[in-house]
C-alpha positions in Angstrom: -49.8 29.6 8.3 -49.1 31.3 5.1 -47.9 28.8 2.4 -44.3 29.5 0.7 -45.4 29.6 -2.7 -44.8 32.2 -5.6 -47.5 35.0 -5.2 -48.7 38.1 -7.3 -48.7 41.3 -5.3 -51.7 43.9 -5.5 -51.1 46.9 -3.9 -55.0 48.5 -3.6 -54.5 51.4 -1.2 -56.7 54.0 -1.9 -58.2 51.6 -4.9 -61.5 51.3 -4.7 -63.9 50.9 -8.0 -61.0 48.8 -9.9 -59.5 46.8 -7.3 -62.1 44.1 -7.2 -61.9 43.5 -11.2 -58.3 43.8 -10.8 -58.3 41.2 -8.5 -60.4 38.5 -10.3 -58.3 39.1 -13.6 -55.2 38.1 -11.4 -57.2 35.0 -10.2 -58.2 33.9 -13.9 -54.3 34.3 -14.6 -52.6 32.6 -12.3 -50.5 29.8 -12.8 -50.7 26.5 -10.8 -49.3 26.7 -7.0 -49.4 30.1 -7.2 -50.9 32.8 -4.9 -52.5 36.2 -4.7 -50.8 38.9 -2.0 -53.3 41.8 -1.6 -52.2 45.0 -0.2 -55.1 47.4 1.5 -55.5 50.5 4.2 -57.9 48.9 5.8 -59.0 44.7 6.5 -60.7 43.6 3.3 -63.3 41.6 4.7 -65.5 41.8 1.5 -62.6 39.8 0.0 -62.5 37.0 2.3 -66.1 35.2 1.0 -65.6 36.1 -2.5 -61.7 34.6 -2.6 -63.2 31.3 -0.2 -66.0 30.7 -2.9 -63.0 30.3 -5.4 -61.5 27.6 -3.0 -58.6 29.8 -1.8 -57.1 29.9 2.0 -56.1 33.0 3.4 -53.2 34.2 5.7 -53.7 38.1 7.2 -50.8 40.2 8.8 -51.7 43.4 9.6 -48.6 46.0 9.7 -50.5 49.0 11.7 -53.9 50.5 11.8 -53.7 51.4 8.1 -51.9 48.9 6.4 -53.3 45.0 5.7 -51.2 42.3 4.2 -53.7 39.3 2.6 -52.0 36.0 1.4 -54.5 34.3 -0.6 -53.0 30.7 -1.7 -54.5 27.4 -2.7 -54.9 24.5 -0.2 -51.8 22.7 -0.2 -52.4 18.9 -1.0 -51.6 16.6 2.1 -49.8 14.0 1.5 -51.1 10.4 1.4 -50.7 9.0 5.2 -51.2 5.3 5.9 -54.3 6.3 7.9 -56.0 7.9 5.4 -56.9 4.6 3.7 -58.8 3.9 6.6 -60.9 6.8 6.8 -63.2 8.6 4.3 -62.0 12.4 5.3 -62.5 15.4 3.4 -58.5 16.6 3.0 -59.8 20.6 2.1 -61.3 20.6 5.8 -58.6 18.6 7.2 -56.0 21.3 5.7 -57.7 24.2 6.8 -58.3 22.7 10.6 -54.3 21.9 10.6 -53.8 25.6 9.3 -55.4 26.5 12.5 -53.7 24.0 15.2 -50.2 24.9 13.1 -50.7 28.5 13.5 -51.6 28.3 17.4 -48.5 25.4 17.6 -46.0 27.4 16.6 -47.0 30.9 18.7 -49.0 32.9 15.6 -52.1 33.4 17.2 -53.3 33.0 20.3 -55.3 30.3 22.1 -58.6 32.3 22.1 -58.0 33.0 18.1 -57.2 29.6 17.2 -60.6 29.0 18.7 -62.6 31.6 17.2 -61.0 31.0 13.8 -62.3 27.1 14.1 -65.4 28.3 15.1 -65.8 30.5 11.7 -64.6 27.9 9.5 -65.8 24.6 11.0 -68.9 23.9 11.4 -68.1 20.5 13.4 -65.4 18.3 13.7 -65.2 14.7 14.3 -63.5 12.2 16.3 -61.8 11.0 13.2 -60.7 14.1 11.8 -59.9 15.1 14.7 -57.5 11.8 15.4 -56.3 12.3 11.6 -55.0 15.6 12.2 -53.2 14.4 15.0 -50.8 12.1 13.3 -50.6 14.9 10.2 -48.8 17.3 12.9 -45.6 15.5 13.1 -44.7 16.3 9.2 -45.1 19.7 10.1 -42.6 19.6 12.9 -44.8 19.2 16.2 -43.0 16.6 18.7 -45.0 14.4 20.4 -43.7 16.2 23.7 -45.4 19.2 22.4 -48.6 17.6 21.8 -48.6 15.5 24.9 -48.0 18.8 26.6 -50.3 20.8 24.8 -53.2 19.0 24.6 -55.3 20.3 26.8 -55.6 23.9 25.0 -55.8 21.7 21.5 -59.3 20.2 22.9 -60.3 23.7 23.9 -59.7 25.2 20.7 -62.2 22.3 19.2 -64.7 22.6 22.1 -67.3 24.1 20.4 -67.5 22.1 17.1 -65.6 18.4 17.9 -68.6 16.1 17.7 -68.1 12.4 19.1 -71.0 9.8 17.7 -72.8 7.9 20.5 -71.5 3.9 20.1 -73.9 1.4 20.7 -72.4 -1.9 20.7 -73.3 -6.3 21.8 -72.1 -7.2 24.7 -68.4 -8.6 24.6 -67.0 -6.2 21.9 -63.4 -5.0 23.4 -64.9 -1.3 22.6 -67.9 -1.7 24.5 -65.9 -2.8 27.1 -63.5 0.0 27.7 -67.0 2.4 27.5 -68.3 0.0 30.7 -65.0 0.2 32.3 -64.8 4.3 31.6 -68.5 4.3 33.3 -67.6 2.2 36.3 -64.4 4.5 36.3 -66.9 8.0 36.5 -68.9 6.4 39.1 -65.9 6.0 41.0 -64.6 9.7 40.5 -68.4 10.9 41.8 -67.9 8.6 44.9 -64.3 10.6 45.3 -65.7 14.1 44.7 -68.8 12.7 47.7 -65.9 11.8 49.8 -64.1 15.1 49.6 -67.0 17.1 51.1 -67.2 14.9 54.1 -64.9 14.3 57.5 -61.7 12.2 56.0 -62.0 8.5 57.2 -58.9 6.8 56.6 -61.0 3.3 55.6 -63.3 4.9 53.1 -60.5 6.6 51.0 -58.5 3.2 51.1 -61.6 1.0 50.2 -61.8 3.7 47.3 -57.7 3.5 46.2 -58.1 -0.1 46.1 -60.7 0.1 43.6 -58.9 3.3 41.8 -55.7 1.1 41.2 -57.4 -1.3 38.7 -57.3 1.6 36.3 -53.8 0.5 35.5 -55.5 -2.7 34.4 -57.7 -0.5 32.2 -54.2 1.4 30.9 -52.6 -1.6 30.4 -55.0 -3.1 28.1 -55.4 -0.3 26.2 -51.6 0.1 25.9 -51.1 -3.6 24.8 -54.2 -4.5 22.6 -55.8 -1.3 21.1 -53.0 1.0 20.6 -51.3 -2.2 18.8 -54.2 -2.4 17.0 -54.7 1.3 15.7 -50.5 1.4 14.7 -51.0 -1.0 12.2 -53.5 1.1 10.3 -50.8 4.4 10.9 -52.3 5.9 13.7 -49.5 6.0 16.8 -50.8 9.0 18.2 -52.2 7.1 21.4 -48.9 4.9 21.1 -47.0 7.9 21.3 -49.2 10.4 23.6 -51.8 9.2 25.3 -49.4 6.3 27.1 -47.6 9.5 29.0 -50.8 11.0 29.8 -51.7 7.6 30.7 -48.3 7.8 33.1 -49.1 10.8 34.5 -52.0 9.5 36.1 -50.7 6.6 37.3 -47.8 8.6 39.0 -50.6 10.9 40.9 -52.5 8.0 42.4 -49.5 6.5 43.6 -47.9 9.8 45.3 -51.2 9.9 46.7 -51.6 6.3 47.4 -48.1 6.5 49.2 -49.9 9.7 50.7 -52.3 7.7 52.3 -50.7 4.7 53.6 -48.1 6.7 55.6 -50.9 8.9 57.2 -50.2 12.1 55.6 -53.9 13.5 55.3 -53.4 16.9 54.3 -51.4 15.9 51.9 -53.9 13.3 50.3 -56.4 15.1 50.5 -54.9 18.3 48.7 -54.0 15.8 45.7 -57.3 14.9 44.7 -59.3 16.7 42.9 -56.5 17.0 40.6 -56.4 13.2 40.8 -60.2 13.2 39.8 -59.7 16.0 36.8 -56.8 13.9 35.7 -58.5 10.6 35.5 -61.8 12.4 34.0 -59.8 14.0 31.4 -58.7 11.5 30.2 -61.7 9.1 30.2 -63.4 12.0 27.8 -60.5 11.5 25.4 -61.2 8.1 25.3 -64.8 8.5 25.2 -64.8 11.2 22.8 -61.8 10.7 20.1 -59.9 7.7 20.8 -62.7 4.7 20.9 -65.1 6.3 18.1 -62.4 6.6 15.9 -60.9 2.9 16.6 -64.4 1.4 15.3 -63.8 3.6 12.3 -60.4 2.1 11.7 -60.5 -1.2 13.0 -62.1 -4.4 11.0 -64.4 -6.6 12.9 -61.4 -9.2 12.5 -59.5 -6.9 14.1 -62.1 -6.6 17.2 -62.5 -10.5 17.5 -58.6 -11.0 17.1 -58.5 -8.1 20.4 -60.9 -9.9 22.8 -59.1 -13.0 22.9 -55.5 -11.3 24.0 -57.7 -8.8 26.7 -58.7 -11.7 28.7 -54.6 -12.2 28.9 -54.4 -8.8 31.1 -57.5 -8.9 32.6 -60.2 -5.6 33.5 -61.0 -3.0 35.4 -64.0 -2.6 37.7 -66.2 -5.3 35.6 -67.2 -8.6 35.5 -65.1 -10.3 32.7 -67.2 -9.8 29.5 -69.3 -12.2 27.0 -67.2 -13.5 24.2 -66.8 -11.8 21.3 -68.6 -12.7 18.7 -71.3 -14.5 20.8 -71.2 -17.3 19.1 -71.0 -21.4 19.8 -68.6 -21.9 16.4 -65.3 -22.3 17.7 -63.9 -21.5 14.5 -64.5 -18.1 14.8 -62.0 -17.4 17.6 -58.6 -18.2 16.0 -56.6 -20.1 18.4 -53.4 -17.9 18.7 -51.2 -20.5 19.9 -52.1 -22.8 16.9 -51.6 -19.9 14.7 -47.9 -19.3 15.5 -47.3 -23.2 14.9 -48.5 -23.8 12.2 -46.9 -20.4 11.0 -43.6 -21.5 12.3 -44.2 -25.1 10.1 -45.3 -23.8 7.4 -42.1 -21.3 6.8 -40.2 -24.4 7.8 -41.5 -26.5 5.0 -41.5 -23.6 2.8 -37.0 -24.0 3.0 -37.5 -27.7 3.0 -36.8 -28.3 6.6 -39.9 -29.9 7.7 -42.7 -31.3 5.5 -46.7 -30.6 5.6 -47.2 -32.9 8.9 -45.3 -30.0 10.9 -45.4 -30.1 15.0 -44.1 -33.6 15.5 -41.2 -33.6 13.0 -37.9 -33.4 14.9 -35.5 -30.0 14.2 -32.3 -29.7 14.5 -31.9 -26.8 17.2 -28.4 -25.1 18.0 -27.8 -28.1 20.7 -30.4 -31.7 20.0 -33.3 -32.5 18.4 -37.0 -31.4 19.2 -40.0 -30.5 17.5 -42.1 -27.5 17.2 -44.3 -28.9 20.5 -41.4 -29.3 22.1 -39.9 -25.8 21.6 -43.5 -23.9 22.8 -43.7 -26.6 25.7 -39.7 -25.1 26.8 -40.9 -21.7 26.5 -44.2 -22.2 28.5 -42.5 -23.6 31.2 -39.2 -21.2 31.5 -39.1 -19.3 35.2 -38.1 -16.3 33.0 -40.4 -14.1 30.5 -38.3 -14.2 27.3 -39.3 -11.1 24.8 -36.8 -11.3 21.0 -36.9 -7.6 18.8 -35.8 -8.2 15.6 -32.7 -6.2 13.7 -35.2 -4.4 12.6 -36.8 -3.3 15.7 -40.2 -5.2 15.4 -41.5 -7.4 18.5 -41.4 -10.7 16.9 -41.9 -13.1 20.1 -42.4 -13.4 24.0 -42.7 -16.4 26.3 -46.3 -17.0 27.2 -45.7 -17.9 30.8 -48.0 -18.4 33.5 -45.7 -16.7 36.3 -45.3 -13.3 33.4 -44.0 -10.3 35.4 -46.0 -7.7 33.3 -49.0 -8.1 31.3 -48.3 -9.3 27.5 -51.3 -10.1 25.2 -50.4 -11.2 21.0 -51.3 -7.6 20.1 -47.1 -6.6 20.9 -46.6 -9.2 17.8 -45.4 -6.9 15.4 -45.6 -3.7 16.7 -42.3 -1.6 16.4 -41.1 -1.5 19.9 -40.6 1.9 20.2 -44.5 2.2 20.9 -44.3 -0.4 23.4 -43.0 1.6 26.0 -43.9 4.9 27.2 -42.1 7.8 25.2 -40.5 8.8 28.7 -38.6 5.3 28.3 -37.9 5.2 24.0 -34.8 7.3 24.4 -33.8 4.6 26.8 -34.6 2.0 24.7 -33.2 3.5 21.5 -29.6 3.8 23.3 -29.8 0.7 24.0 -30.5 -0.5 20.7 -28.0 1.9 19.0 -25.3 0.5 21.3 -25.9 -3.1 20.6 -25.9 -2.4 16.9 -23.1 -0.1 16.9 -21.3 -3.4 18.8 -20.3 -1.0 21.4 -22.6 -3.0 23.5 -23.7 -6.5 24.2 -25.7 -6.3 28.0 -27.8 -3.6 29.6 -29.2 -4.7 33.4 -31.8 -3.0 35.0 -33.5 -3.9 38.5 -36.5 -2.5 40.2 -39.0 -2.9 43.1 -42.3 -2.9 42.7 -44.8 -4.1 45.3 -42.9 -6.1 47.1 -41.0 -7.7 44.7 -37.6 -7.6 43.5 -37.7 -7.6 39.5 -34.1 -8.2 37.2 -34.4 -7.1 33.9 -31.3 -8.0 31.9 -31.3 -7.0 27.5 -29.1 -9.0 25.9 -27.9 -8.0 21.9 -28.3 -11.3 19.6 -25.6 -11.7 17.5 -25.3 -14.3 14.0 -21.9 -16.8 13.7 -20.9 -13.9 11.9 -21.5 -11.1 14.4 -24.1 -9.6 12.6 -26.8 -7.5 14.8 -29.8 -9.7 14.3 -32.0 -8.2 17.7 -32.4 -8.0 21.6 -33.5 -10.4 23.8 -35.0 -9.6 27.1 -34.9 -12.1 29.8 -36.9 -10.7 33.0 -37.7 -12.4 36.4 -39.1 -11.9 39.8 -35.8 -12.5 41.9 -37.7 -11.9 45.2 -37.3 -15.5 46.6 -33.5 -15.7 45.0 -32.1 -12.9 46.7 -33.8 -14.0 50.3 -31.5 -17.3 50.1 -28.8 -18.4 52.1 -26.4 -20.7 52.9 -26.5 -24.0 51.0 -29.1 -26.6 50.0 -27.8 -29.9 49.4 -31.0 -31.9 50.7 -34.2 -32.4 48.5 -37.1 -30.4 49.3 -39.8 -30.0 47.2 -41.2 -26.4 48.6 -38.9 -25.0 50.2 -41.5 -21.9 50.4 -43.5 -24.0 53.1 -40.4 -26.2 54.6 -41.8 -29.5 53.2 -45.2 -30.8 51.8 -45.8 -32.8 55.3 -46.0 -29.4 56.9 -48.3 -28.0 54.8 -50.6 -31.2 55.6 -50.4 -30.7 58.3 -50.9 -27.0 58.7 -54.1 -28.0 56.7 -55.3 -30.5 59.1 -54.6 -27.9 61.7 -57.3 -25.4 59.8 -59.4 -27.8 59.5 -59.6 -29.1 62.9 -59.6 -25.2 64.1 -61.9 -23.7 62.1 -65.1 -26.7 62.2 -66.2 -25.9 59.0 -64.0 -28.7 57.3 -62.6 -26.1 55.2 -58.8 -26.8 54.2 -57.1 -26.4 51.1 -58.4 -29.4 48.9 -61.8 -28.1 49.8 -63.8 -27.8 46.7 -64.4 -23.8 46.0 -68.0 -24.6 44.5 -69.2 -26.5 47.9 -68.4 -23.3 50.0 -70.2 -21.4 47.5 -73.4 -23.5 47.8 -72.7 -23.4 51.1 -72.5 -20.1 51.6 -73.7 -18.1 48.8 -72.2 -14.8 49.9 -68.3 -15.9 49.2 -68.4 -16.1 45.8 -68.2 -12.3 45.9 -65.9 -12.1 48.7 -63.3 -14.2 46.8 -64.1 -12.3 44.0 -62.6 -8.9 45.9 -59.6 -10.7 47.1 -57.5 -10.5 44.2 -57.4 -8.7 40.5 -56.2 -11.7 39.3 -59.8 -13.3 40.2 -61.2 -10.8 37.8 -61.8 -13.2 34.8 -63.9 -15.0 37.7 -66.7 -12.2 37.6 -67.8 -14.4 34.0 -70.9 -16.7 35.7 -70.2 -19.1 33.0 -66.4 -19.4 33.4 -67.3 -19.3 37.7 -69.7 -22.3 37.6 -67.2 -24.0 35.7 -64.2 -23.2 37.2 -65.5 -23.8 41.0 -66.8 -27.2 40.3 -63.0 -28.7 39.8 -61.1 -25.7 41.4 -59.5 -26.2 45.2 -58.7 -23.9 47.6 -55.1 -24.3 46.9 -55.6 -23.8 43.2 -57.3 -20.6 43.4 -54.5 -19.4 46.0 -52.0 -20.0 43.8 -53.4 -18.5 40.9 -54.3 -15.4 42.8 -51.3 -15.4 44.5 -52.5 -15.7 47.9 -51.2 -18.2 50.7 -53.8 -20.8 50.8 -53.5 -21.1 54.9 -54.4 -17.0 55.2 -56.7 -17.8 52.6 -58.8 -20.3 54.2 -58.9 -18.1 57.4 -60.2 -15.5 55.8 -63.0 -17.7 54.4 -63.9 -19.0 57.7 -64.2 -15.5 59.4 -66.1 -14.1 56.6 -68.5 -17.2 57.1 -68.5 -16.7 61.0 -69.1 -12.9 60.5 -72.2 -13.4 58.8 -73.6 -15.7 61.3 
């Protein structure tokens, strides 16, 4: 792309023994941010080296067979972005790759160009200049819609020369493990690709989908924690890109997972190797550009602050991992939840509402008195996940609920929430915005399905005494039982799920009495596993919420004091189908 500066012209058709001093005297001339516009019959290729050496760029249009057009120019400084103070990058090579990716962006030359031209000025590229350039594109007018769409022929124009370093990393480090989770995730896509040259069986490819769908857990994490992370060193690129290719992917295995369930085999089996080229894709972006340049960006305070919120959302086709760092000082894993309180008193006694002893001191809230323990106690316990935006459009709090409808980890703190939502859903969630601060607005509902459940999603706009726009508040619940009620209750009953507690004893009694093994639901989950060795992994495949489980550590401890009922409820499962499934496993093995 040629640069719109000032340029001197030098018209050296049919010039041949003065051109070249003619030339260098207009080099020692010119004036800052100025350039050279040569003028030849023929392509001057002599001229290329000579004006390169003198740390000039070069733009050619060539008229006809006969007449050459040569804009030589100085590199253009790039402006300061907050990523750059991050990374050590050299900006000459980062302007003259962007030169490149602009000129095949906006239609100048054509894909296998772009590619040869990296290929003669690059001699490699890495991860992080390849991520920089990335989030440089936008100044220069590429959408993220164009990238997102695009990015395939990008990574094929840098195929020859993008280098990615090999991480070795302990045990426990979040980046270690999304590379054990992309591995598990290959191994997967080679079991598929097996699969596809064989006779479909129905079982196998559902056995295999199962396993497929904890990629969303992968996604999910990755969306929440480490694209959080990388914003608040400038680089929203992933925030901004990768979620919809993320999207896409998920959208594939469930047409095909849909596909499946309703027998359509054709069907199925026509969607998959694009479901294995999609998902492979993308776990070389990861591999390649997005994780090497996170450990360049990210502090090791950054990494330890990460690993505490993945075990929040959980992961995908691994055991849950060591902590990080692997260490038996507690004091190096801040405790979030003490963090915001004592955060919250200490701006409180900063205005002289509460003084250095904080948590206990009653406030004066909108309607009675309570203190700081008192307001996170009323938020843990809400049957609705609560999530505030400031006016300024910065997450500044969510309800850290045990029932949450989707994953939330305390990487959302802070992050502008545009990038909290895939870009397919930020127009949405601009309107919405816009309207409430306009005042043209003060509710937005939204309702949706999604496994089985019936999900209300209401935004309400937060207003001061004085009307002011001061945020949104989301309020979001699983309305599944709700909706499924009729008639009136006017009696006491304290589950109405399972008609009274006396008929769940009962029911239990009835198991127990049934199966012989003494198994009912305040059977200890560590006897059946000494037991019967074999169902600790069975359990272990019953639910993804189980995953954290797959720690030893945290499963020796957890099944010494953990019931059956306690582990059916956590995963939500119903404790009676639960227990028979236990007992057949056991009676299957026998």
């Amino acid at each position: 792309m040629k640069r719109n500066i000032a340029y001197k012209t030098i018209d050296g058709r049919g010039e041949h023994e003065s051109f070249r001093d003619c030339l260098t005297k207009a080099v020692e001339e010119l004036k800052p941010g100025e350039g050279i516009h040569v003028i030849k019959d023929f392509e001057p290729f002599p001229m290329y080296k000579m004006m390169e050496a003198k740390g000039f760029d070069k733009y050619v249009e060539k008229v006809s067979e006969t007449e050459y057009h040569v804009y030589f120019y100085p590199p253009e400084e790039l402006e300061a972005i907050k990523m750059g103070e991050f990374l050590d990058v050299d900006n000459t090579k980062i302007g003259k790759i962007l030169n490149i990716k602009l000129d095949f962006l906006n239609g100048k030359i054509s894909l296998a160009e772009a590619k040869d031209k990296m290929n003669g000025a690059i001699d490699k590229v890495t991860s992080q200049e390849f991520a920089i350039c990335e989030q440089y594109l936008q100044k220069y007018g590429i959408t993220d819609d164009v990238l997102a769409d695009r990015m395939s022929e990008i990574l094929e124009i840098f195929k020859d020369v993008l280098v990615s370093n090999k991480l070795d990393l302990p045990l426990g480090h979040p980046i270690r493990t999304y590379l054990d989770e992309t591995d598990a995730i290959k191994n997967l896509l080679n079991q598929m690709e097996v699969l596809l040259q064989k006779k479909f069986i129905k079982n196998q490819w559902l056995e295999i989908y199962e396993k497929l769908s904890q990629i969303n857990i992968h996604f999910s994490r990755k969306q929440n924690q480490l694209f959080a992370a990388l914003e608040r060193k400038g680089f929203d690129k992933p925030s901004k890109v990768m979620w919809t290719l993320d999207n896409n992917i998920k959208n594939i295995i469930k047409e095909s997972q849909v596909h499946l369930d309703e027998n359509r085999d054709d069907a199925f089996m026509n969607l998959q190797s694009e479901v294995i080229e999609m998902v492979r894709d993308m776990m070389v972006k990861e591999v390649e550009i997005l994780f090497p340049t996170a450990i360049e960006l990210l502090s090791e305070k950054d990494f330890i602050e990460m690993r505490i919120g993945d075990d929040e959302i959980g992961y995908c086709l691994i055991e849950s991992p060591l902590p990080y760092p692997l260490s038996d000082k507690k004091e190096q894993i801040p405790d979030t939840q003490n963090e915001l309180l004592n955060d919250l008193a200490e701006v409180l006694n900063k205005h002289g509402i509460l003084n250095k002893s904080g948590k206990d001191d009653i406030l004066d809230v909108s309607q009675g008195k309570l203190t700081l323990e008192q307001i996170n106690l009323i938020f843990k316990h809400l049957q609705v996940d609560l999530s505030f935006v400031d006016e300024n459009e910065i997450v500044k709090f969510y309800s850290d609920t045990k029932h949450r409808v989707f994953p939330r980890s305390a990487g959302v703190i802070g992050r502008e929430v545009q990038n909290c939502h895939p870009r397919e859903s930020v127009e949405t969630v601009e309107k919405i915005i816009k309207a409430f601060r306009a005042g043209e607005q003060d509710k937005a509902e939204f309702w949706l399905e999604i496994n089985g459940k019936f999900i209300y999603i209401i935004y309400n706009a937060v207003r001061d005494e004085r009307g002011n726009f001061r945020g949104v508040l989301e309020m979001m619940q699983d309305v599944t039982h709700i909706r499924s009620l009729q008639g009136s209750q006017r009696l006491l009953s304290w589950d109405k799920k399972e008609n009274s507690e006396e008929k769940a004893i009962e029911e239990a009694k009835e198991v127990v009495v049934t199966n012989g093994y003494g198994i009912d639901q305040e059977t200890i989950v560590g006897d059946i596993v000494k037991e019967y060795p074999f169902i600790k992994d069975f359990l272990l495949g019953l639910s993804p919420k189980f995953s954290k489980l797959k720690n030893p550590i945290l499963f020796k401890t957890m099944s010494g004091l953990a019931t059956l009922k306690m582990i059916s409820e956590r995963g939500g499962l119903d404790t009676k189908e639960l227990t028979r499934k236990i007992v057949a496993q056991i009676e299957s093995k026998r």
